[in-house]
C-alpha positions in Angstrom: -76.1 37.2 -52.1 -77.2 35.3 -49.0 -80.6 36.0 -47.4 -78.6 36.8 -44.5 -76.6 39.5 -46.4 -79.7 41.1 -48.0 -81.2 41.5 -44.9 -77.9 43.1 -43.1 -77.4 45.6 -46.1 -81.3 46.6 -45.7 -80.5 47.4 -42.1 -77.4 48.9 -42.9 -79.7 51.6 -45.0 -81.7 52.1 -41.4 -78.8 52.7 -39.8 -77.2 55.6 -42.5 -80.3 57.2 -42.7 -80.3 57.5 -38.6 -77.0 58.5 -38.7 -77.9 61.4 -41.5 -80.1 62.8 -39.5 -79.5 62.4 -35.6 -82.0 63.5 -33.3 -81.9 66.9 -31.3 -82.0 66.7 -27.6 -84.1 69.9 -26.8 -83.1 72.0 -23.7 -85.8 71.4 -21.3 -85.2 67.4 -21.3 -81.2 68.5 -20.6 -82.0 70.5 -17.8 -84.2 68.2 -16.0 -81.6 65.2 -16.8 -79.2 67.7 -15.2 -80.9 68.3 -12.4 -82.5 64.8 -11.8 -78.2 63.5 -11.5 -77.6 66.5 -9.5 -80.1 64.8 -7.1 -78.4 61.6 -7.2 -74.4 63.0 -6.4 -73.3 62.6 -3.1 -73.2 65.2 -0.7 -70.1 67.6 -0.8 -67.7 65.6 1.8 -67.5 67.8 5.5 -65.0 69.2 6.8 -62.9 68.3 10.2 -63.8 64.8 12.0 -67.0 64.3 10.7 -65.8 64.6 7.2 -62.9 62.0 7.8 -65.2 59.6 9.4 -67.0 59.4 6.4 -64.5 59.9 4.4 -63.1 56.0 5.9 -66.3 54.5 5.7 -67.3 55.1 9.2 -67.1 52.4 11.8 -66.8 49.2 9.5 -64.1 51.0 7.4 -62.4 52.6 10.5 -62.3 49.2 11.8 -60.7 47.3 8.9 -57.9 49.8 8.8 -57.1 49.5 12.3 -57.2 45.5 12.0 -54.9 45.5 8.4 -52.7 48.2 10.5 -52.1 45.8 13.9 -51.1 43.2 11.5 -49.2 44.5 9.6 -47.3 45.8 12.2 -47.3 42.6 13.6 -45.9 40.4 10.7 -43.5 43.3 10.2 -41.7 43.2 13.3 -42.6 39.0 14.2 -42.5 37.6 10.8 -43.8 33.9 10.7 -41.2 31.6 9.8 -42.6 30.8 6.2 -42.4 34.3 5.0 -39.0 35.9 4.2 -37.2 38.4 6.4 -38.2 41.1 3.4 -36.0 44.1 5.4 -32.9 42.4 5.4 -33.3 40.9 1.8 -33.6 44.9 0.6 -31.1 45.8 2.4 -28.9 43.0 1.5 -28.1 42.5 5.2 -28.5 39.2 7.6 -30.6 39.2 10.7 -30.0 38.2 13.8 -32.1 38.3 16.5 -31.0 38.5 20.2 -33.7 38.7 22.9 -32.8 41.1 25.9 -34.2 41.0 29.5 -37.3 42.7 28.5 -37.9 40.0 25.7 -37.3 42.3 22.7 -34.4 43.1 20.4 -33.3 42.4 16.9 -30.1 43.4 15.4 -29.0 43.5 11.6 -25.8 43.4 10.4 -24.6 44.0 7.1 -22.7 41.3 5.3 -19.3 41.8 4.6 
């Protein structure tokens, strides 16, 4: 045997005779662990506005959703050249667009 082995079966002993006898948690310390994390949970979330405001985060979170929503609204309908037209590749259909007098209008046709 190595010294390294000796020493790691020597600990091993240490480590049955812990698990033999494992020590008992005694209810006192569990009820003030209990209530010292029941301390530390958030509050119970409100209900109406409030509780959706923080349920988003508030203003920065509120904000970031309205930005990611404007665009992608905004590459949806306006996709930039580089990125695929993704509606008409899962529909299996070719898009046209034609601009009316207001300056809107896309059509999509199906291939046939």
């Amino acid at each position: 045997m190595t010294e390294t082995e000796k020493s790691d079966a020597a600990l091993e002993a240490f480590f049955d005779a812990a698990r033999a006898a494992p020590p008992e948690v005694s209810p006192e310390l569990m009820d003030r662990v209990h209530a010292d994390a029941a301390t530390h949970q958030p509050r119970a979330p409100r209900g109406g506005l409030r509780g959706l405001w923080a349920l988003l985060g508030g203003g920065p979170g509120l904000g970031g959703l309205v930005t990611a929503t404007c665009v992608g609204f905004w590459i949806g309908v306006a996709p930039p050249e580089a990125l695929p037209d993704l509606g008409a590749l899962v529909l299996g259909s070719d898009t046209a667009v034609e601009v009316d007098a207001y300056g809107f209008g896309w059509d999509i046709g199906v291939e046939g």
